[in-house]
Structures are given as structure tokens and as C-alpha cells.
N, C-alpha and C positions, 0 to 999 in steps of 0.2 A: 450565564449566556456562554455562547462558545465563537470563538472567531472559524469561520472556514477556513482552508488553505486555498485556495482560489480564488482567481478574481471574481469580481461582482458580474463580470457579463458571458463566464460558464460556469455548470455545475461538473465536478469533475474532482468526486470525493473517490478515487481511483485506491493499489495494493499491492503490496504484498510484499514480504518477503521475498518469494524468488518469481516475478510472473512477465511471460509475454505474451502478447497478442498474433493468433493467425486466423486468418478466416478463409472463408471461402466462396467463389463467384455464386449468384443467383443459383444456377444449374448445379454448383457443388464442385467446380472444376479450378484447378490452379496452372498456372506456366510454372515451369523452372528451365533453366538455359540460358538467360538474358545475360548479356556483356556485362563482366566488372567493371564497375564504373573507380578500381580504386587500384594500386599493385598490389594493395592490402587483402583483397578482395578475393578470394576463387570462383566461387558460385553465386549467384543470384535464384533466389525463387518469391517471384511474386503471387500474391494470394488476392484473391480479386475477393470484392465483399459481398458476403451471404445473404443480399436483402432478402430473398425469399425466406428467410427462417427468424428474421425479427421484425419485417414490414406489419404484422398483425399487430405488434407493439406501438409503433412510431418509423416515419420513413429513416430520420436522422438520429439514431440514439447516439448517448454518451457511448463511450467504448471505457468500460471499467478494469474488469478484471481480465487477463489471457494468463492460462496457468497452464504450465507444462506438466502433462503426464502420462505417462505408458497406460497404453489402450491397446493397441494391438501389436503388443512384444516384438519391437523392428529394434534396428539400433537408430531409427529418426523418435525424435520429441512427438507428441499429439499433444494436443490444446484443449483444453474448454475458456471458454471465450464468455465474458457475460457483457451482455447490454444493456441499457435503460434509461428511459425518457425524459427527458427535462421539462416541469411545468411550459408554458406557452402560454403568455409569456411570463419570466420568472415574477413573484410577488404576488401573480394568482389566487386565487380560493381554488384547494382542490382537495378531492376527497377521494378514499377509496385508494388502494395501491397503486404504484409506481406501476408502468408497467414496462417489462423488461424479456430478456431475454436469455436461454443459455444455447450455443452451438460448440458440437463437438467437431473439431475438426483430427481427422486420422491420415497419418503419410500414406503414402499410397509408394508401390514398388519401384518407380523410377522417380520419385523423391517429391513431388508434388502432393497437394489434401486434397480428402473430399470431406463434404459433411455427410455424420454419420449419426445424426439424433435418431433416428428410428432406433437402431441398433445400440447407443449408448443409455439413452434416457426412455425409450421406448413408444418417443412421440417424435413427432414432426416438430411443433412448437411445443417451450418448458422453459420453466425458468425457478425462481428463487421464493419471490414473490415481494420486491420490491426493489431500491439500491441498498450494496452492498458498500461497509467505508473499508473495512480491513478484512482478512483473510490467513487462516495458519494451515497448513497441513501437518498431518500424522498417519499414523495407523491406526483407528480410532476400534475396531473390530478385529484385529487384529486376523487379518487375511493376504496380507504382505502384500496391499494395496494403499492406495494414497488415499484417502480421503482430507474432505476440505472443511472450515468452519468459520460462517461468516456472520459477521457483525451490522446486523442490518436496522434498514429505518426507511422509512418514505420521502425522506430529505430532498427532493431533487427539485429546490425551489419555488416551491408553494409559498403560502404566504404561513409563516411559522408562528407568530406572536403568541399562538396555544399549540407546545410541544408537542402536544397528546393528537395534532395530527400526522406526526414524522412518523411513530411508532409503530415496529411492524415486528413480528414472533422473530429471533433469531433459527438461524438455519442450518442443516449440515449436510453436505452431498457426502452419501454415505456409498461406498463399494456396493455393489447386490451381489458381485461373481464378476467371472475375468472379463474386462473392459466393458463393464456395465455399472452406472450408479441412478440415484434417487436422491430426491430431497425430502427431508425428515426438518419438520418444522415445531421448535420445542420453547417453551414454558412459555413466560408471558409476553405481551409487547412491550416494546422500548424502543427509545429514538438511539439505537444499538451504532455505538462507536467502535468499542475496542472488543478484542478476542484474543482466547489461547487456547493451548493444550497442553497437561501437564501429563507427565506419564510417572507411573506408581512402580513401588519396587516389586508389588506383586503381580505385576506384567498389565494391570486396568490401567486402564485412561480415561482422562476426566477432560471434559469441555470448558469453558467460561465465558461467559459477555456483560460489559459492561457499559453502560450507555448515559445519555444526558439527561434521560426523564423516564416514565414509568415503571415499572420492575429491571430499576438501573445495575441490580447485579444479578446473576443467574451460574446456577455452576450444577454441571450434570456427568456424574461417574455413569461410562459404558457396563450394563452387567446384565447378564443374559437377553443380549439381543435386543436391548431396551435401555434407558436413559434413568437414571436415577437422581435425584435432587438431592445435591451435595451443598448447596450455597452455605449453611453455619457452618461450615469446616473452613472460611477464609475470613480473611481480616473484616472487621466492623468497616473499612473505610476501602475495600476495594469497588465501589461507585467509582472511585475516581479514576479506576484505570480505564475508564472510559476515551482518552485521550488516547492512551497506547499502552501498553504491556507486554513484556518477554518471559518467557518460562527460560531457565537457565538449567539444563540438563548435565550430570556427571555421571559417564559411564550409562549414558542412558536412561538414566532415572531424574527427574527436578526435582532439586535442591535447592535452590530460590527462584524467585517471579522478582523482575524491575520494573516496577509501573509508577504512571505519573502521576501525582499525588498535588492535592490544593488544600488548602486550612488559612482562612481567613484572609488576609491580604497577602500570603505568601502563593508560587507556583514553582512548582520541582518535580522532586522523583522519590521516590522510599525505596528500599532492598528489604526483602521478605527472606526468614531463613522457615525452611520445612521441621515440622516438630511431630514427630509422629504422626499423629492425622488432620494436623491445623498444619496452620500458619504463621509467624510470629516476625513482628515487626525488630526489622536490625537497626537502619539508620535511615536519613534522610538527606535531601540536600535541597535545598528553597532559593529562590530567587522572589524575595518582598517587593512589592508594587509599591508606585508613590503615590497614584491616587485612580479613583475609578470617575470615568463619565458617560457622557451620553452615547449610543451608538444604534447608527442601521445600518442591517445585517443584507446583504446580497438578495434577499428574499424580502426587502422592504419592514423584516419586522424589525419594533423599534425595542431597543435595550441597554445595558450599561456595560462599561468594556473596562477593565484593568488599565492603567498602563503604567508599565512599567521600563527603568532606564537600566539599560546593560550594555557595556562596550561605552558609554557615554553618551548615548544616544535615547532620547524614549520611544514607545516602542506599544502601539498596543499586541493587548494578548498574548504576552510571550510564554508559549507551553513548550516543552516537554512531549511531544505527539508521536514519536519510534524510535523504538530501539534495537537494537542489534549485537550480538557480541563478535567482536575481531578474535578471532581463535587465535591462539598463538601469540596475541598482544604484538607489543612492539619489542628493538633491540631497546634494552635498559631497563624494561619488566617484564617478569617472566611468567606471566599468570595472561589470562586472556583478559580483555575491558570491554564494559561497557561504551557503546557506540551510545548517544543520544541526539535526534533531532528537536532543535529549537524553532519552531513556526512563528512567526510575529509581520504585524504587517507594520510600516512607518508611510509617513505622508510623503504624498508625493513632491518632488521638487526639494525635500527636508524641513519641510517648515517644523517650527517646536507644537509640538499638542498642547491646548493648555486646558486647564482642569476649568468642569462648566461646561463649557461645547459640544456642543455634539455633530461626532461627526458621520457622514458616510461611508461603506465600504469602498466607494469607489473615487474615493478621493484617497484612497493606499495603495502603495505598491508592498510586496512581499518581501520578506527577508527569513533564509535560514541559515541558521550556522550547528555546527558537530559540538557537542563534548561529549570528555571521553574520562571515563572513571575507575582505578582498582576496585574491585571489591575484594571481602571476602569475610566471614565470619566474625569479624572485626568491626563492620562498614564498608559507608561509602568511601573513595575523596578521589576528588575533583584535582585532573593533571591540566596542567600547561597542553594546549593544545597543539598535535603534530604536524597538522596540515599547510604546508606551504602555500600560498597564494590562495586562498580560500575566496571560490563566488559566492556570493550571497545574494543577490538580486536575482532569484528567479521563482517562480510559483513551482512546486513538486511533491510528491506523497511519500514516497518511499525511496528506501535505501539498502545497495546488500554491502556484505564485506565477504570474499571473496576474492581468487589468486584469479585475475585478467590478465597479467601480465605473464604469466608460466615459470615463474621463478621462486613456489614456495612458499612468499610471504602475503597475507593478506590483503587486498586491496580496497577501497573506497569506493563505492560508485553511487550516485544520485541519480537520478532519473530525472532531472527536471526536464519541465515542459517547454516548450515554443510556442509564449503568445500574442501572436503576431499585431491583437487589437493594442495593447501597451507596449510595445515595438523591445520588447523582453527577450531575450536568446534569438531572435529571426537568423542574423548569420549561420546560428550554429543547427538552425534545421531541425530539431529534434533530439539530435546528437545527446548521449549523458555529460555529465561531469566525473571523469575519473579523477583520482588521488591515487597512482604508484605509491606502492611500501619502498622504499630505496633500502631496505637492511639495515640503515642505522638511525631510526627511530624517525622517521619522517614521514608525512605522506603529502607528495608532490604533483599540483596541479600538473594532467597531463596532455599533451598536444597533440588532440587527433584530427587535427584538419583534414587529413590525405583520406580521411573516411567518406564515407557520404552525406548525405542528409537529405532528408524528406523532402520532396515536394508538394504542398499544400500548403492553403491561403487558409484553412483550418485551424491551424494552431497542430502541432506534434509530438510526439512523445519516444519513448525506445524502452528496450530491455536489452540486457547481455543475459545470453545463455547459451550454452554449448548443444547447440539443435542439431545436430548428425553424427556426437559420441565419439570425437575424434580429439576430446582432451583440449582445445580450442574452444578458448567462449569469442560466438558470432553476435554480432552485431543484428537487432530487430529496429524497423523504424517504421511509423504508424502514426494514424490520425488520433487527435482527442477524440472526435464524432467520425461516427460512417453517414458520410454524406454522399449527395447525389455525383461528386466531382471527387470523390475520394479515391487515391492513386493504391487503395489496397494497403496489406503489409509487406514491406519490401523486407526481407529475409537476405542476410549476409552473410555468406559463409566463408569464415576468415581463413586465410591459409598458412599464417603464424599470429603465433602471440601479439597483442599490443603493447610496445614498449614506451 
């Protein structure tokens, strides 16, 4: 079984590496000009929401993916934006796809979007053809366009007890020509968790998905214009990076994959080193469970859950679920590290889990914490953590690492959510969790009060991304769901660095 990363009363299996959210009003029109609300602050542009281009779906979908990329060659960000529906209510009988949505949104000459699906994707409504849990880019065709690859499944709170109804084809919006793509829907179904892309030294590139039930691994080399089934060139046990997986690139080329790895009561992580056209297992690193019990799952189905004690504490489902490399490493090692998140949920109040019981999901709250690993030809191994005052009480999916602060060294930022139903981050609005690099091997919770934060009774989320190309990463703040009372995406255009 798999523990979700969200609570029991949203679905909100959200991504990415690097992604934000923008959308655009009904008619397809945005403001920008509104008053900084911060001295941080220069510009505002608010994006009002697109119901007319996902209302055919659901009035209030999740708000999943928003993924920056060059469509109509400006020096501003465009977005595609993906949505989709949550069972009603969750624990449902439901059949048949997810249904969802994708909007293109494109800057427009005095800095505002419109949507531009006719002219991106070639329709008015499009989408994926279900929910999407993670998301990589590449050059997949090599046309010096982004293309995206996602790890999909029908997951969005049905009633699950038989897997084989989450299962949905993995997917990949593929470039067609300059700021136009398509979705290419390949091999078999699967209740599709994790994805990558690995790039070859002979310039191809290869896809991957891996998932928690039916053709749970899938691996397809790009060659002539078409997809090619490459799955026996990877490890007998890559099913398991269904949880999460990194391609780890030198010089452009991957040289290892870090994905999360399970074998019997243990859960961890493996390092893959490249052997000419396989894969070959280097090391591992495990976190052994003390006993498994009873468990229902956010969608009512019933099943059995890990748990496990780490930090001193126990702890169901403690995975392994993204990773990330800090380029450049820390002061004191000189090689880059692995980033990994640990997902786990604990009882509410802290009571002790005890073996036998079976509990609810909604009798947990969430907990994630970082570790951080050398690798290299050698192995893994596991450092002392750098992170000063570390939060852990918050639901969230992803994480980059990345210089916010404009000073060279890498930084930390989590995305967590604002969820206002378990009274979780409310203060902080949405706002991220940064960790500043300080230069000499630390990364220090950072204090962005003076910033803004979302308004909505929603629940909230953010990205950092530097959306006007001016070497400043701004601040995005945005609902979980576009709802009927949804305040839009509030777009921040920072006028220095965050220190």
C-alpha cells in the first residue's frame, strides 16, 4: 500500500521539479499594476481564473501542475497549467478517467496572460487524460524545446481497495514546432507515481515511469519520431521508484538514477551507476520498519501500513518520495549531494501507534524532514543534517534547490501547503519554507514575514521562479483548488534578492 502525502479531506498529489501556477480569467484576460503589498515587492500581476477552459471538467478542480515555459519567445515565463477533479465525494465508486484539464497561459506585451489553448494545443479544451503525481522536463526530440513527462493514474479519491482502478497510460506533452505541443500517451496503464528522463551520450533520450500497480515500470528511448521499449535495460527492482527518482547528469549525459527503493521490512533509497546500456546497482541506504498494521487510506480503502521509528519517534509510511541534487554541495564537501525527502504521517496530538490497531488517515497529521547524502562511485552515505531549525509539520510535494538568495550558493525551498482544515501553516498563507546556504555548510531557516501571503479559506500553495528574466526569483501564491471564491494567482515581482 502507499501512504498519500496529503491529508484525508484533499486530494492534492501536486510537482515538480521547477513549477508554478498562472491562469487566466474566464474571457482569458489578467490585471497587472496592483500596489506592493511588501518593500520587497515591485510589481504585482494578478491572474484571474480560467473557468471557461476547465468548467467542462468540474467547476472546482485541484490545481496540480503550473510549469514554466517559453511559448511565445518574450523575456516573460508562460505556463501550462494542469487541473483535475476530485472524486465527490472522496471514497466514491468511480470509473472511467479523471477528468482534467490543460490551459496554456502566454505573457501578453504589457506583462499580463491570456489563454492561448487553440493556438498551443490546438483545441479550446485538452488535457492529459487523468491526475498527474510528478512531472520532469527535457528535450525529449531534440528541437531545443521543453518538453514534459508525467507520471499519471486516476488517483483522485475513488474508492481504491482494487488498484487497477487508479491506472491510467503514462503521458508526454511533446513540442509539434515553435510554442505548440501535444500529448502522446504510451505503453501500458499503471497507477503511475514516479518519472524521469535520462539523456544518452549519443544525444537520444529515454523516458521512464514507475508506479504502485499494473505495468509498474515502463522505459521508452525517443528514435525516429516515435518511442521505443527500452524497460530490460533497467534494473530488475526499478518498480520501486515509483515513489520518486532523479536522473543524475555529467556533463549532460546520466550517469546515475537515485530512486526509492523497499525490500521487505526495510524503506530507503539505492544509487544506480550507468554500464554501457544497463544499469547497475552501487549501494543502498534503508530505514527498517518495527512492525506493520491496520490502515484506511484517505479514499476509505482499507489496508496495512509500515511503521516505522526515526528521530525517536514512530511514524507511519516513512518513504523516501524526492529527490533533488544541491549543485555545488556544501562548504566542507566538494562534490554536489543528494537532497531527499522523507514523507511520513504521525498521530495526532503524538499519541504512540501501537501494533494491531488500525488506524485512520485522518487521525494524522504529516511530517517531512531532508536528508542529504555524498555519493559517488563508491556509494551512498548518509551526512549529518545542515539544515538549521528545520519545520516539519506541514503537508507538501515538492522541493528545488536553487540560489533565492543571489549570492552563488544553493538554496532549499519546500513548497509546503496552507491547510487551513488542520489549522497547519494558516499564518504563513502559502508562503514556502526557505533554508538560506550561509557559506559555511549550513542551511538556515529563513524569515520571510515582510512577504505576502495568500488570501483564501482554500488552503494555499507558492513557487519561486524568476518570471520576468531579470535574475531575481519572484515569489507565486495560489490556491490548492480553483474555486468559486478563488483570489486568482497573485504573481510577485521581487525587486531584490531574498535574504
Amino acid at each position: 500500500m502507499t501512504i498519500s502525502t496529503k491529508h484525508f479531506t484533499t486530494l492534492l498529489t501536486i510537482v515538480i521539479s521547477i513549477f508554478f501556477l498562472a491562469a487566466c480569467g474566464g474571457g482569458g484576460s489578467s490585471s497587472t499594476g496592483s500596489t506592493p503589498t511588501s518593500n520587497l515587492v515591485a510589481h504585482n500581476i494578478t491572474i484571474a481564473d480560467p473557468a471557461a477552459y476547465y468548467s467542462h471538467s468540474c467547476s472546482e478542480p485541484s490545481i496540480q501542475f503550473v510549469i514554466p515555459v517559453n511559448i511565445n519567445d518574450d523575456s516573460q515565463s508562460d505556463f501550462i497549467v494542469h487541473y483535475w477533479c476530485d472524486a465527490d465525494p472522496y471514497g466514491s465508486v468511480v470509473e472511467g478517467p479523471t477528468p482534467d484539464a490543460l490551459v496554456a497561459q502566454v505573457s501578453q506585451p504589457d506583462g499580463s496572460y491570456a489563454v492561448a489553448n487553440e493556438e498551443v494545443f490546438g483545441a479550446a479544451h485538452y488535457g492529459l487524460g487523468g491526475t498527474a503525481r510528478k512531472v520532469k522536463r527535457g528535450d525529449i526530440n531534440g528541437d531545443g524545446q521543453d518538453d514534459f513527462v508525467f507520471a499519471m493514474s486516476w488517483e483522485d479519491g475513488r474508492y481504491n481497495v482494487d488498484p487497477t482502478v487508479c491506472e491510467a497510460k503514462p503521458a508526454v506533452l511533446m513540442s509539434t514546432g515553435p510554442g505548440t505541443y501535444e500529448v502522446a500517451r504510451l505503453g501500458e496503464p499503471a497507477w503511475g507515481h514516479g518519472t524521469g528522463i535520462v539523456n544518452n551520450a549519443d544525444g537520444t533520450v529515454e523516458v521512464f515511469f514507475a508506479g504502485f500497480s499494473g505495468d509498474n515500470f515502463q522505459a521508452f528511448k525517443y528514435v525516429d519520431d516515435g518511442f521505443l521499449d527500452v524497460s530490460d535495460t533497467y534494473p530488475s527492482d526499478a518498480a520501486n521508484w515509483a515513489s520518486g527518482a532523479k536522473s543524475i547528469d555529467v556533463n549532460g549525459v546520466t550517469e546515475y538514477i537515485v530512486g526509492t527503493w523497499a525490500e521487505g521490512d526495510i524503506n530507503g533509497l539505492k544509487l544506480y551507476k550507468r554500464s554501457s546500456n544497463s544499469w547497475v546497482d552501487l549501494d543502498e541506504y534503508g530505514i527498517p520498519s518495527a512492525f506493520e498494521t491496520g490502515w484506511i487510506n484517505w479514499s476509505e480503502a482499507e489496508d496495512t501500513v509500515k511503521v516505522f521509528g526515526v528521530g525517536g519517534e514512530l511514524s507511519f509510511g516513512t518513504t523516501v518520495e524526492s529527490f533533488d541534487i544541491l549543485k555545488g554541495g556544501l562548504s566542507g564537501y566538494d562534490d554536489d549531494l543528494i537532497v531527499g525527502k522523507l514523507n511520513a504521517q504521525v498521530l495526532v496530538g503524538g499519541g504512540t501507534i501501537v501494533e494491531g490497531v488500525t488506524y485512520h488517515e485522518n487521525q494524522t497529521n504529516p511530517v517531512n524532514t531532508f536528508q542529504f547524502f555524498q555519493f559517488s562511485d563508491e556509494g551512498l552515505t548518509l551526512i549529518d543534517s545542515p539544515i538549521v531549525n528545520e519545520e516539519t509539520n506541514y503537508t507538501g510535494n515538492f522541493f528545488d534547490t536553487k540560489d533565492i538568495t543571489g549570492d552563488g550558493y544553493p538554496d532549499l525551498v519546500s513548497y509546503a501547503f496552507t491547510t487551513p482544515w488542520d489549522g497547519i501553516r494558516v499564518e504563513e498563507a502559502g508562503k514556502p519554507i526557505i533554508y538560506s546556504n550561509d557559506g559555511n555548510g549550513n542551511l538556515v531557516l529563513t524569515d520571510i514575514n515582510e512577504l505576502p501571503g495568500f488570501e483564501g479559506s482554500q488552503g494555499s500553495q507558492s513557487l519561486m521562479h524568476d518570471v520576468d528574466g531579470d535574475d531575481i526569483v519572484d515569489l507565486i501564491l495560489y490556491g490548492l483548488k480553483a474555486t468559486t471564491d478563488s483570489k486568482g494567482i497573485i504573481i510577485h515581482l521581487l525587486k531584490d534578492h531574498i535574504e
